[in-house]
C-alpha positions in Angstrom: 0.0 0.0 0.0 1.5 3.4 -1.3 1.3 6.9 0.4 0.0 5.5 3.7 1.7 5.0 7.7 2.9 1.7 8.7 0.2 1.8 11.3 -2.7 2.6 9.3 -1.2 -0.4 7.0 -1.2 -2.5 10.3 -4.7 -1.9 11.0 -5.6 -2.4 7.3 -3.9 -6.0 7.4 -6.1 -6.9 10.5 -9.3 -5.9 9.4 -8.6 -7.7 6.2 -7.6 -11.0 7.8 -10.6 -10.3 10.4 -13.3 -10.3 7.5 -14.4 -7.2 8.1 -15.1 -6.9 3.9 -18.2 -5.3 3.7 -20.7 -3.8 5.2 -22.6 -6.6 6.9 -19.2 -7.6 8.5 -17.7 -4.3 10.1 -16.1 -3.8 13.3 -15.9 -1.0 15.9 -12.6 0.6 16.9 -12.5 -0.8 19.8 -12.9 -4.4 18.3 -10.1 -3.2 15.6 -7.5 -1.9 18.4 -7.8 -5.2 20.5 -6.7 -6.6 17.4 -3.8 -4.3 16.3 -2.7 -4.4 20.0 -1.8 -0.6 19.0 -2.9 2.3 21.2 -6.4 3.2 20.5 -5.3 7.5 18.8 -3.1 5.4 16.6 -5.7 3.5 15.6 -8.5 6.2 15.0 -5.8 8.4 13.2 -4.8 5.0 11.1 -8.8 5.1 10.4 -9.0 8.3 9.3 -6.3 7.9 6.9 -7.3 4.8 5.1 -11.0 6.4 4.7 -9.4 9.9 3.3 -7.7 7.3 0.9 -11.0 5.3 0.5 -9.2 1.8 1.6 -12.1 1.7 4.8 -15.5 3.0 5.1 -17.0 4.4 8.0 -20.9 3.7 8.7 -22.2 5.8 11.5 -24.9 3.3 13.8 -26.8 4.1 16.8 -24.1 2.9 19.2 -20.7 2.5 18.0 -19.5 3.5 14.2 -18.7 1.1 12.0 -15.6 0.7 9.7 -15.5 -2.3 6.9 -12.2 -2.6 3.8 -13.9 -1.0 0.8 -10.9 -1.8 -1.1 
């Protein structure tokens, strides 16, 4: 993955071998930091990186948002 942090390519990696493809599949951030074992800022700002780049999507839900690979 070009142009992007070695965290936000971290997080990117564990979604993807999580499942979280698609939008019937997504995980909170919470749920994606106890799987990156990163600090949970580093994880948000990793977030927002990969949706500026449209590699995640964010849905917003009732509770918690949700974030799925859209690439």
């Amino acid at each position: 993955m070009e142009g992007v942090s070695s965290n936000a390519e971290k997080v990117y990696n564990a979604m993807k071998n999580a499942g979280m493809i698609g939008e019937e599949k997504m995980g909170t951030a919470e749920r994606i930091t106890l799987m990156c074992k990163l600090p949970k800022n580093m994880v948000m700002n990793s977030l927002q990186e990969l949706q500026n780049k449209n590699f995640v999507t964010r849905k917003v839900r009732e509770k918690a948002a949700g974030y799925y690979v859209s690439q």
